[in-house]
DRENDO-1510 file (C-alpha; in Angstrom, 1 decimal, always signed):
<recs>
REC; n; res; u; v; w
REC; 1; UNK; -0.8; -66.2; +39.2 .
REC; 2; UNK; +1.2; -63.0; +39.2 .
REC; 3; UNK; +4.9; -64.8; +41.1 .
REC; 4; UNK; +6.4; -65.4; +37.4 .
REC; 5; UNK; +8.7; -62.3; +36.3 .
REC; 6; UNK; +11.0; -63.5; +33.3 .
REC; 7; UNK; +13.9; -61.8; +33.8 .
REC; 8; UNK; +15.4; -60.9; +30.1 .
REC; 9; UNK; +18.1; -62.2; +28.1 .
REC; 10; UNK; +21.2; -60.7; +28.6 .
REC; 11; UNK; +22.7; -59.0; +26.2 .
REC; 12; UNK; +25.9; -60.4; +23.7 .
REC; 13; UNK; +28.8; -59.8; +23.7 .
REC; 14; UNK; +30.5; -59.2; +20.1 .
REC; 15; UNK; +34.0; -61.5; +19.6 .
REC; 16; UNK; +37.3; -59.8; +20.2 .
REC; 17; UNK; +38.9; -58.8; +16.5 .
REC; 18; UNK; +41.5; -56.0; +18.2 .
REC; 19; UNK; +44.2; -58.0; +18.7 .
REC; 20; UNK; +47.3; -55.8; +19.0 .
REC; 21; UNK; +49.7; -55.7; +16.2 .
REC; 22; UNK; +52.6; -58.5; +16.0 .
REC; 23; UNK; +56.2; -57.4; +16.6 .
REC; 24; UNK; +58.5; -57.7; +13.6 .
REC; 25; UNK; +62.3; -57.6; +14.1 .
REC; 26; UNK; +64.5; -55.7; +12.2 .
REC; 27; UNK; +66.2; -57.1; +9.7 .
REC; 28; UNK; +70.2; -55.9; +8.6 .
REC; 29; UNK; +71.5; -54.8; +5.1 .
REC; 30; UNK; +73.6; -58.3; +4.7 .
REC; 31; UNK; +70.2; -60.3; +4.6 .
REC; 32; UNK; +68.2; -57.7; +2.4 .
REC; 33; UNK; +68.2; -59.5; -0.7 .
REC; 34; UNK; +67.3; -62.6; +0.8 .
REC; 35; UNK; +64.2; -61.4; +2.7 .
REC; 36; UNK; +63.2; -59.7; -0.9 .
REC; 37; UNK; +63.6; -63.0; -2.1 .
REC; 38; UNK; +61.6; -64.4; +0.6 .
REC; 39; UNK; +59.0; -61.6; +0.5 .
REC; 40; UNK; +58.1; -62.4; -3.1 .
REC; 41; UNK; +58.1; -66.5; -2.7 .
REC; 42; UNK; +55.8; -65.8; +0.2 .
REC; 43; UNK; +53.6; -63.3; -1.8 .
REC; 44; UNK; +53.2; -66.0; -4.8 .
REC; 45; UNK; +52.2; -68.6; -2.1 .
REC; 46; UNK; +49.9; -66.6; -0.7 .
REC; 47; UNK; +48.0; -65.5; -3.8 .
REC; 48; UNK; +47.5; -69.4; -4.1 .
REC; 49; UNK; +46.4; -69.9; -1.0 .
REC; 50; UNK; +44.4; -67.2; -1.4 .
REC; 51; UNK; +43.2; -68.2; -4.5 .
REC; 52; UNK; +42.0; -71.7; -3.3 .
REC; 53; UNK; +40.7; -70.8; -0.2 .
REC; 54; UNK; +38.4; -68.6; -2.1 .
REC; 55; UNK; +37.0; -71.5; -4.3 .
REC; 56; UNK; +37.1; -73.6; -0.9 .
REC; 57; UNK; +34.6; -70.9; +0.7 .
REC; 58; UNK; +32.3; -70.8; -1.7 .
REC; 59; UNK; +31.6; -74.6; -1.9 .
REC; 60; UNK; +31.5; -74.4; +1.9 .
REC; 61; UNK; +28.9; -71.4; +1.4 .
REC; 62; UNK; +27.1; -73.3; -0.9 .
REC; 63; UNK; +27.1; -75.7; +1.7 .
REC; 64; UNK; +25.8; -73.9; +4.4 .
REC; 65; UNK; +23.1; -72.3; +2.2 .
REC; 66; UNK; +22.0; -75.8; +1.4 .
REC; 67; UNK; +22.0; -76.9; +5.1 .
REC; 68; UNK; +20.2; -73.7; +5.5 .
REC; 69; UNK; +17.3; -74.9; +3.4 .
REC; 70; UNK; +17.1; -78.2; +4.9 .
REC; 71; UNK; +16.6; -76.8; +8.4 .
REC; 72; UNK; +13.9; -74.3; +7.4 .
REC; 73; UNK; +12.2; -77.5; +5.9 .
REC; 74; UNK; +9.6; -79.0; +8.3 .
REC; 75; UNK; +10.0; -82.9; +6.9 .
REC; 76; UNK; +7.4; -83.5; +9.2 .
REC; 77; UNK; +3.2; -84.2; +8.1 .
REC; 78; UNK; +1.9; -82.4; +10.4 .
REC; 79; UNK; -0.8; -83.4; +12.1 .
REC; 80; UNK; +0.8; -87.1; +11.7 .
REC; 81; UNK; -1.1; -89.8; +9.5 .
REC; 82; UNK; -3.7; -91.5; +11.5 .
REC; 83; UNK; -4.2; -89.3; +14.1 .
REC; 84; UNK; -8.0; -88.0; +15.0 .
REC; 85; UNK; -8.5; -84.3; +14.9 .
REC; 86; UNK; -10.2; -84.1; +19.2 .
REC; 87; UNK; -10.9; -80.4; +18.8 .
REC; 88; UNK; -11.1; -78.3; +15.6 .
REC; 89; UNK; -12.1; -74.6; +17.8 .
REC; 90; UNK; -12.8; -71.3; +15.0 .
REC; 91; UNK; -14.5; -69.8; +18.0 .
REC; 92; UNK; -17.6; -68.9; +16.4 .
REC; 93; UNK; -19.1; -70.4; +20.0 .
REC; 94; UNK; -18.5; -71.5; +23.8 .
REC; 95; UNK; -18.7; -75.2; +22.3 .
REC; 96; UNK; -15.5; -76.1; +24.0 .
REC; 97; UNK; -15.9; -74.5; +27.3 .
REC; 98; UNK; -13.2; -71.5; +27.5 .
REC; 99; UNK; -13.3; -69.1; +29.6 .
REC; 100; UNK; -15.3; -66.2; +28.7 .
REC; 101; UNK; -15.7; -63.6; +31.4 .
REC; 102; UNK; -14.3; -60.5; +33.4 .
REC; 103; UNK; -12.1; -61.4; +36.1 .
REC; 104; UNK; -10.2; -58.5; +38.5 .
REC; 105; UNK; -8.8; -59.2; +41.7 .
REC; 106; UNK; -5.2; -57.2; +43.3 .
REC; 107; UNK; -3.2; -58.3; +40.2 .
REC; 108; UNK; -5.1; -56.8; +37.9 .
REC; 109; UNK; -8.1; -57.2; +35.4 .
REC; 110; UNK; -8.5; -60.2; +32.6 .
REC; 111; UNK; -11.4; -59.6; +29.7 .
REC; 112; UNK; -11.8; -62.5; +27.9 .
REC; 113; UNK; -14.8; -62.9; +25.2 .
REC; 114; UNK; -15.9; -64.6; +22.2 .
REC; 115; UNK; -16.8; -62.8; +19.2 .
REC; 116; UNK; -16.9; -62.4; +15.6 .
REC; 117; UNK; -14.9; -66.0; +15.2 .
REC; 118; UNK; -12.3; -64.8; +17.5 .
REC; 119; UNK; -11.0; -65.6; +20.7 .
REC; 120; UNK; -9.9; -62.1; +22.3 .
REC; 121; UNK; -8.0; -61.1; +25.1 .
REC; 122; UNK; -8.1; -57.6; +27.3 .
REC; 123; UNK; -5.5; -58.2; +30.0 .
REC; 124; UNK; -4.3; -55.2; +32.1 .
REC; 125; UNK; -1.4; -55.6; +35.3 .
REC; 126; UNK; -1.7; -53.2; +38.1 .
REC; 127; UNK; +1.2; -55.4; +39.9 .
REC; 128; UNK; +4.9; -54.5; +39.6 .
REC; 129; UNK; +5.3; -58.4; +39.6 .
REC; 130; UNK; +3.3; -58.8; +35.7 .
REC; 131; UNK; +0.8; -61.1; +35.7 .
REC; 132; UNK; +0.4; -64.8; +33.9 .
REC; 133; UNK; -3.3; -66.0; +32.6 .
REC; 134; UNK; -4.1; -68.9; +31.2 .
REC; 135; UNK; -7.4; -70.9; +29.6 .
REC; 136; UNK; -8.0; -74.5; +27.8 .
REC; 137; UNK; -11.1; -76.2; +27.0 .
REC; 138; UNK; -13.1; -78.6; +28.6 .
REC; 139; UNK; -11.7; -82.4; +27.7 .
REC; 140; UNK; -12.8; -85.4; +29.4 .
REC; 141; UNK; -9.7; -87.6; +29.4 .
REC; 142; UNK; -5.4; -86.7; +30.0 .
REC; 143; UNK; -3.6; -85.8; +26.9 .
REC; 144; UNK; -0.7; -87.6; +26.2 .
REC; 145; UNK; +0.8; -87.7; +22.5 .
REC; 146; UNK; -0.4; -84.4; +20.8 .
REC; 147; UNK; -0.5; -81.9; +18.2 .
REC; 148; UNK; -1.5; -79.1; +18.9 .
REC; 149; UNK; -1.9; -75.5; +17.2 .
REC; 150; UNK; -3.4; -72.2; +17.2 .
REC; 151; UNK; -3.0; -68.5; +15.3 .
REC; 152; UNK; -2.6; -66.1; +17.9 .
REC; 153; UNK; -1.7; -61.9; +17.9 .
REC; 154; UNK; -0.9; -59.4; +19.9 .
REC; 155; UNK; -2.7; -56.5; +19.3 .
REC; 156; UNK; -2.1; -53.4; +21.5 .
REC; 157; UNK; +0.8; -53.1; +24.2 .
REC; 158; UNK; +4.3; -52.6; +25.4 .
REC; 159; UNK; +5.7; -55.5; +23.1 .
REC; 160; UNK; +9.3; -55.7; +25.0 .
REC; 161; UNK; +6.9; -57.1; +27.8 .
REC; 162; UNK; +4.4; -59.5; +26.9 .
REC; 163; UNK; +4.6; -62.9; +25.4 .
REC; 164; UNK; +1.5; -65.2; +23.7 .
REC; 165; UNK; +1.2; -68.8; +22.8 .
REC; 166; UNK; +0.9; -71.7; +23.6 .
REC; 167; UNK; +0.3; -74.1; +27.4 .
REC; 168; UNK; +0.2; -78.1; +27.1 .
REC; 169; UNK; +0.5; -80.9; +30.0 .
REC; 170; UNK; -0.5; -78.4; +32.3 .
REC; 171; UNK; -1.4; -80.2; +35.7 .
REC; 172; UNK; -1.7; -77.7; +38.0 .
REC; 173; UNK; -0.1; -73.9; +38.6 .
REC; 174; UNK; +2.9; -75.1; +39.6 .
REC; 175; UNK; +3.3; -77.9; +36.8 .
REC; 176; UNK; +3.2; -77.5; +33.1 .
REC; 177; UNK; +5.4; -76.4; +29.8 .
REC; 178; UNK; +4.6; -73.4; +27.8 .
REC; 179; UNK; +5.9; -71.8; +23.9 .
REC; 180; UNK; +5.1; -68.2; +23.5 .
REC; 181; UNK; +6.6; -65.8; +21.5 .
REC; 182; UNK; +7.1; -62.3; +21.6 .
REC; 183; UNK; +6.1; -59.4; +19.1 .
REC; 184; UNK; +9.4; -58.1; +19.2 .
REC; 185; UNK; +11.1; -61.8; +18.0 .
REC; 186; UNK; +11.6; -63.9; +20.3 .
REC; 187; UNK; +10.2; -67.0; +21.5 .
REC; 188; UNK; +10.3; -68.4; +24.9 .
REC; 189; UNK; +9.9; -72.8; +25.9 .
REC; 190; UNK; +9.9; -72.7; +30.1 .
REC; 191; UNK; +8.8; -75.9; +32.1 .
REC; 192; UNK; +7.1; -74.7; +35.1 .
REC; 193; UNK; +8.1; -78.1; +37.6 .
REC; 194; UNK; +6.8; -77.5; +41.3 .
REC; 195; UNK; +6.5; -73.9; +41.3 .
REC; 196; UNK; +10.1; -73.7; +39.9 .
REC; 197; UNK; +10.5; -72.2; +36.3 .
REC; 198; UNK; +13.0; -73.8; +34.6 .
REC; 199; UNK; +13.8; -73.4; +31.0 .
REC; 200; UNK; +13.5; -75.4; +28.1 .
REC; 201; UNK; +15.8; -73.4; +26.5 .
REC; 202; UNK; +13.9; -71.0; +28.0 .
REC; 203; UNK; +14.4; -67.2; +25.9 .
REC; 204; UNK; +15.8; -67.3; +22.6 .
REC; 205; UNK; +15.5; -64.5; +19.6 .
REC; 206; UNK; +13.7; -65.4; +16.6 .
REC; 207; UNK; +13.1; -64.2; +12.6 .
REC; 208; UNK; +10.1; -66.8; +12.4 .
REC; 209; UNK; +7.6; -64.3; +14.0 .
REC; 210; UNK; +6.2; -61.8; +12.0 .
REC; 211; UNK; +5.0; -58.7; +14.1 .
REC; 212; UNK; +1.7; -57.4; +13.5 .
REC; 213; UNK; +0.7; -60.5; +12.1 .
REC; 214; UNK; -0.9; -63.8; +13.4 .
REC; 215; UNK; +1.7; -66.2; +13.9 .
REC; 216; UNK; +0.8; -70.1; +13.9 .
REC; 217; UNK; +2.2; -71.5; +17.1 .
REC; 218; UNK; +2.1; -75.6; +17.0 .
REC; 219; UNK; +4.2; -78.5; +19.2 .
REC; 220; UNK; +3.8; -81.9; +18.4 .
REC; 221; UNK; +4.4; -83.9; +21.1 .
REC; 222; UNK; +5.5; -87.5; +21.3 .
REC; 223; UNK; +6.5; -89.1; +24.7 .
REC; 224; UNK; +9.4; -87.5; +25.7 .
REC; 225; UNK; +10.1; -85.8; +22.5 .
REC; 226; UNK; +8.8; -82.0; +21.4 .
REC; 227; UNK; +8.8; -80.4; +18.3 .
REC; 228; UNK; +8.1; -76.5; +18.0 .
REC; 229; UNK; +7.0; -74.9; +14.7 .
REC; 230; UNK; +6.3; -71.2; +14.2 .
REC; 231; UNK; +4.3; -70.3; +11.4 .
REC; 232; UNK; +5.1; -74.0; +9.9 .
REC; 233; UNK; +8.8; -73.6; +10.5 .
REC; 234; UNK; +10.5; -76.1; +12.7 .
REC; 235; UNK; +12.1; -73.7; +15.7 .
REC; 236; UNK; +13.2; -76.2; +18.5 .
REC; 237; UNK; +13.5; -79.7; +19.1 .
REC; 238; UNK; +13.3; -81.2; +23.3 .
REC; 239; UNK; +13.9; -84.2; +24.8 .
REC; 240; UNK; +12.3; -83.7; +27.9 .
REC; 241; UNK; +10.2; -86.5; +30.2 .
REC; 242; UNK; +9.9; -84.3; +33.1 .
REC; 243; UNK; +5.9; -84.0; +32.6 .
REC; 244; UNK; +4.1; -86.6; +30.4 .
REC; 245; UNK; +0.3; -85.4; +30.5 .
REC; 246; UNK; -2.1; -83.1; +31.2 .
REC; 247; UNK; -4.3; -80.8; +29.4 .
REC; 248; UNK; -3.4; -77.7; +26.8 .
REC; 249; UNK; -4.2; -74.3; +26.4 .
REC; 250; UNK; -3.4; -71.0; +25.6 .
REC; 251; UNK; -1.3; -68.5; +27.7 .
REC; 252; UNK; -0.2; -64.9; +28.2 .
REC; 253; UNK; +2.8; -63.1; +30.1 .
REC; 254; UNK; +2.4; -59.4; +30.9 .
REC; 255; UNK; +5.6; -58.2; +32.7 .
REC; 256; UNK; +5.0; -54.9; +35.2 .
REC; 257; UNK; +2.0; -53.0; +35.3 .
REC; 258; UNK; +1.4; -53.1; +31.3 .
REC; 259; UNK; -2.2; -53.1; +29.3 .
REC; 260; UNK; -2.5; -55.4; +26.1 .
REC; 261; UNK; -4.7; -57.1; +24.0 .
REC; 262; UNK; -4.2; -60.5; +21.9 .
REC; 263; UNK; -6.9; -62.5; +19.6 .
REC; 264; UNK; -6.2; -66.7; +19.2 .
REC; 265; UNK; -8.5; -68.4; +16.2 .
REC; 266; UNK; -7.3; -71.6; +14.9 .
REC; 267; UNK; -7.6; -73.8; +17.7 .
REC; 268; UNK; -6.7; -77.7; +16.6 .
REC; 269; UNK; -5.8; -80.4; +18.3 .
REC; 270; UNK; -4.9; -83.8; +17.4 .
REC; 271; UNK; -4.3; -87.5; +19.0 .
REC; 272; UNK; -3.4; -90.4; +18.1 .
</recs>
């Protein structure tokens, strides 16, 4: 489980505003009063153009303030009406049937325990290749339609190099989607489709995560269609039908030989 290396986003690139200066044409005596003339007509019309454009950017400001709003609005009941809640996991015991245990092999060491109504993590990469670790409960049946969310933290490490969240209709290794987010902002939606990593956007930056914090990661999940919330804010929307069951977990991404430590409480998921 150590092959997957994200590589980062690369950087952007500023617009172009130097634009070299037009060339203006001289202009003889004979036609000096008319390009006065001119020069003052044109001034007038421009401080009325001016002056409407001015009124027509702040309507479209108040606008995009308002459009603003409406996005940051979830709209959504979240879990939906009518659906049963199939695990409601504050980690105050093993009930569920995550992994809690010390695991090393040439990759590196994983810590994961139980205690004080938290779900902690101790992972540590001795390969230049990071490592990737996941864990989900025991369920007895496929998981199709879902909501699904969990309050998660990084506590110690290199935060330009790890990622936390969230793993659902994982099959296998080489099959399942996963929504992490990063301490330093961003937040990352990859499908992992036989052994391939492709993403779902894949890396974006982010003002929804607050570092140092727990930050409530949740998807809801219905057929094809994928909603992402971070801390109750919607953050992406996917249409995607490439995987359409399979169980859900928790995940973490250590890049390089890095150290860090994470805590998940919170666990809830719903079905219809």
């Amino acid at each position: 489980m150590s092959e997957y290396q994200p590589i980062p986003q690369p950087p952007r690139e500023d617009p172009v505003t130097d634009f070299p200066p037009s060339a203006v044409p001289a202009r003889s005596l004979t036609w000096f009063w008319i390009a006065l003339i001119g020069a003052v007509v044109c001034l007038l019309v421009t401080a009325l153009i001016v002056a409407v454009s001015g009124l027509g950017w702040l309507a479209y400001e108040n606008m995009q303030n308002n459009n603003a709003t409406a996005t940051t609005r979830t709209d959504f009941t979240l879990p939906p009406e009518g659906w049963s809640k199939t695990i409601d996991e504050q980690f105050v015991s093993d009930q569920n049937g995550w992994q809690v245990d010390y695991f090393e092999d040439e990759y590196g060491q994983v810590d994961l325990a139980i205690e004080e109504g938290l779900y902690r993590w101790r992972v540590a990469s001795v390969d230049e290749e990071g490592l990737l670790w996941w864990a989900y409960p025991t369920l007895d049946h496929r998981i199709g339609d879902f909501y699904v969310s969990v309050d998660c933290r990084q506590l110690e490490g290199d935060v330009t190099s790890t990622d936390y969240g969230l793993l659902f209709h994982f099959v296998n290794a080489d099959n399942f989607y996963q929504f992490t987010v990063s301490e330093d902002q961003f937040m990352n939606i990859e499908l992992r489709r036989k052994g391939e990593w492709i993403p779902v956007p894949g890396w974006e930056s982010t003002q929804l995560v607050d570092p140092g914090d727990m930050n409530n990661l949740a998807v809801l999940a219905e057929g094809p269609y994928y909603r992402f919330f971070i801390n109750g804010v919607l953050a992406h929307e996917l249409d995607d039908d490439r995987l359409n069951g399979g169980t859900i977990g928790l995940v973490i991404d250590i890049w390089g030989e890095n150290e860090a430590r994470f805590q998940f409480d919170n666990f809830q998921l719903y079905e219809p």
